[in-house]
C-alpha positions in Angstrom: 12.9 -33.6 8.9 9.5 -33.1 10.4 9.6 -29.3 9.6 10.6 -30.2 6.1 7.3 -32.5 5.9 4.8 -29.8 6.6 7.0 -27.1 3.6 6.6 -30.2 1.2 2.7 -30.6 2.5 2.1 -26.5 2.4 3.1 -26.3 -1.5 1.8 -29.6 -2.4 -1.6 -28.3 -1.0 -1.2 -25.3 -3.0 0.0 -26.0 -6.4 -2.9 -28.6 -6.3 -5.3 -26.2 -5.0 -3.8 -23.7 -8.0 -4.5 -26.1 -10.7 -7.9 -27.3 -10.2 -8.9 -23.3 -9.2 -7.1 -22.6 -12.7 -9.5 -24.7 -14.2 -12.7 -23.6 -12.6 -11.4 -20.0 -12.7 -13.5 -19.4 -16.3 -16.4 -20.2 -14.9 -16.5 -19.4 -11.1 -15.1 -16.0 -9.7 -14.8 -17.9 -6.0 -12.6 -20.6 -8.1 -10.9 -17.6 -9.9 -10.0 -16.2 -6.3 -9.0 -19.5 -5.0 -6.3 -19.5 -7.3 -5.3 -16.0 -6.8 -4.4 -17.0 -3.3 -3.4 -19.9 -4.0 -0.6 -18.4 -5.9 -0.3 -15.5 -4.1 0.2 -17.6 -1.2 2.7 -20.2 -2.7 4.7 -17.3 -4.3 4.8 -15.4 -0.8 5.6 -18.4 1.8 6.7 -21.3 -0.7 9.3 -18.8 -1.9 10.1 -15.8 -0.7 10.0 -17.0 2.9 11.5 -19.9 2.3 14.4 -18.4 0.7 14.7 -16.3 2.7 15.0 -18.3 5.9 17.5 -20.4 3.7 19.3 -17.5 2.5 22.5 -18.8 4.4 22.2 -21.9 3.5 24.0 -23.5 0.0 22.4 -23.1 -3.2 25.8 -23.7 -5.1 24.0 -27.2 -6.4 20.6 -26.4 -7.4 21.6 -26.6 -11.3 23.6 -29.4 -11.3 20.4 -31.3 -13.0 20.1 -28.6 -15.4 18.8 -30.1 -19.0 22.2 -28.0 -20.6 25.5 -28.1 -19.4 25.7 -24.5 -20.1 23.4 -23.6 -17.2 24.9 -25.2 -14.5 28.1 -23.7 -15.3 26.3 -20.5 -15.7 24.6 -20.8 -11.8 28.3 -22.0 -10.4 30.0 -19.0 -12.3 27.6 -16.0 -11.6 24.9 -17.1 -9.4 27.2 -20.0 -6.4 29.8 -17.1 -5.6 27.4 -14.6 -5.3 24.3 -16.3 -3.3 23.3 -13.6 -1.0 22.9 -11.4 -3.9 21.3 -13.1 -5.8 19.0 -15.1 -3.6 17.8 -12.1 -1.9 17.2 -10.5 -5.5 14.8 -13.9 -6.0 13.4 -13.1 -2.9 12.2 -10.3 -2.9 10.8 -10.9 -6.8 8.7 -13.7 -5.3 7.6 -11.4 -2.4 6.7 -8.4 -5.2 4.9 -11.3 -7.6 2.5 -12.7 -4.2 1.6 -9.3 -3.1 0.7 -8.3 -6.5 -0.7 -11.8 -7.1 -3.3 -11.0 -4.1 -3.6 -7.9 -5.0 -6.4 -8.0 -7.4 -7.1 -6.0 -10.8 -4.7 -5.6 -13.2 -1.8 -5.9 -10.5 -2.3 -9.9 -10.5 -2.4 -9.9 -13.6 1.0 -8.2 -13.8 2.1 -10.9 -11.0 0.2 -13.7 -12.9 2.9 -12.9 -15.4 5.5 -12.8 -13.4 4.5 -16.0 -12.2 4.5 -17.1 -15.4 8.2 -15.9 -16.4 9.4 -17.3 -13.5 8.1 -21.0 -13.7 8.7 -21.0 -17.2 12.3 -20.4 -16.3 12.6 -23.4 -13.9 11.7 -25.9 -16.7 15.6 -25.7 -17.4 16.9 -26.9 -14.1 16.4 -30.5 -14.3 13.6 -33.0 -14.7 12.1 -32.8 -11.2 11.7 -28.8 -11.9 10.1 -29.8 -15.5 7.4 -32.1 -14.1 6.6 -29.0 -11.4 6.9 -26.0 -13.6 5.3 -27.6 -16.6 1.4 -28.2 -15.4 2.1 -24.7 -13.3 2.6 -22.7 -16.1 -0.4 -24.0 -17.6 -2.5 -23.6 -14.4 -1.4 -20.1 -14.0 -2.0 -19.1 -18.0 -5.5 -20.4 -17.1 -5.6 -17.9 -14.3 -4.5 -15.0 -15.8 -6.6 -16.0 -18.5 -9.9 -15.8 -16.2 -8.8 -12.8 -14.7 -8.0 -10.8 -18.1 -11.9 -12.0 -19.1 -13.3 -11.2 -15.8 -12.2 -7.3 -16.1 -13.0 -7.1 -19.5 -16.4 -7.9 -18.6 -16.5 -5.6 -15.8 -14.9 -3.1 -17.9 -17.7 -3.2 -20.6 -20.8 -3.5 -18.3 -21.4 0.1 -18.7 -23.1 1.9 -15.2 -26.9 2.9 -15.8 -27.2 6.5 -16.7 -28.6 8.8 -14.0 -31.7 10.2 -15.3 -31.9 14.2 -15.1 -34.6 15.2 -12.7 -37.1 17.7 -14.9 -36.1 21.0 -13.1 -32.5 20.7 -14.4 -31.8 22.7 -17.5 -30.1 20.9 -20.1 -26.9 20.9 -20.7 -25.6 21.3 -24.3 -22.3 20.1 -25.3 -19.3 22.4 -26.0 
């Protein structure tokens, strides 16, 4: 149980961390990168490890809350008799989403929308997923948001051009 305290204490501190970064992110490149590995981080340890080190264990009821009937006979017909497929699939998605998450430049934003896809997905597996995956996929559109504006800004601040010292000749265009 103890162990179990400090997961629940790890991804509380980083979803929250996540969403008030997200907001900031506009406006503050430190609160931009705050989020990034924030995310990065949750993605990385809050899933892919933790998976992974449960990858044995028994995921046959995770939809059984499911909003629609139609997915939790869906996970116990494809996903329950096939866990360590498809559990290590999830796996190592989250671990490709962090690393690109942390990565920076246009790989998190590729991860942000990973992220994205992902939590927007878990909306359907009951309401205590919903209340999580809700104000997350918010938080990371915010991010990506701040990151697609920060390199388009970078991308049209131009470098000065270097002046031609005077004993150069010329050079006329083809």
């Amino acid at each position: 149980m103890q162990q179990n305290i400090w997961v629940q204490i790890f991804w509380v501190v980083c979803v929250g961390t996540a969403m008030v970064a997200s907001v900031l992110a506009t406006w503050s490149r430190r609160a931009r990168y705050v989020g990034r590995t924030a995310v990065g981080v949750l993605m990385l340890l809050g899933g892919a490890v933790f998976n992974a080190v449960n990858l044995g264990g028994d995921y046959a009821g995770f939809a059984d809350q499911a909003h629609f009937g139609w997915v939790t006979t869906a996970w116990r017909a494809v996903v329950s008799p096939n866990q360590l497929l498809f559990i290590g699939l999830l796996v190592a998605f989250e671990a490709v989403v962090g690393v690109l998450i942390l990565s920076g430049g246009r790989r998190t934003q590729l991860g942000l929308v990973g992220a994205i896809g992902f939590h927007a997905a878990l909306w359907l597996f009951g309401w205590g997923v919903t209340i999580y995956s809700v104000p997350m996929v918010v938080a990371l559109v915010l991010l990506l948001r701040a990151e697609r504006r920060a390199a388009g800004a970078s991308a049209t601040t131009a470098p000065a051009p270097v002046p031609r010292r005077s004993d150069q000749p010329e050079r006329l265009p083809h």
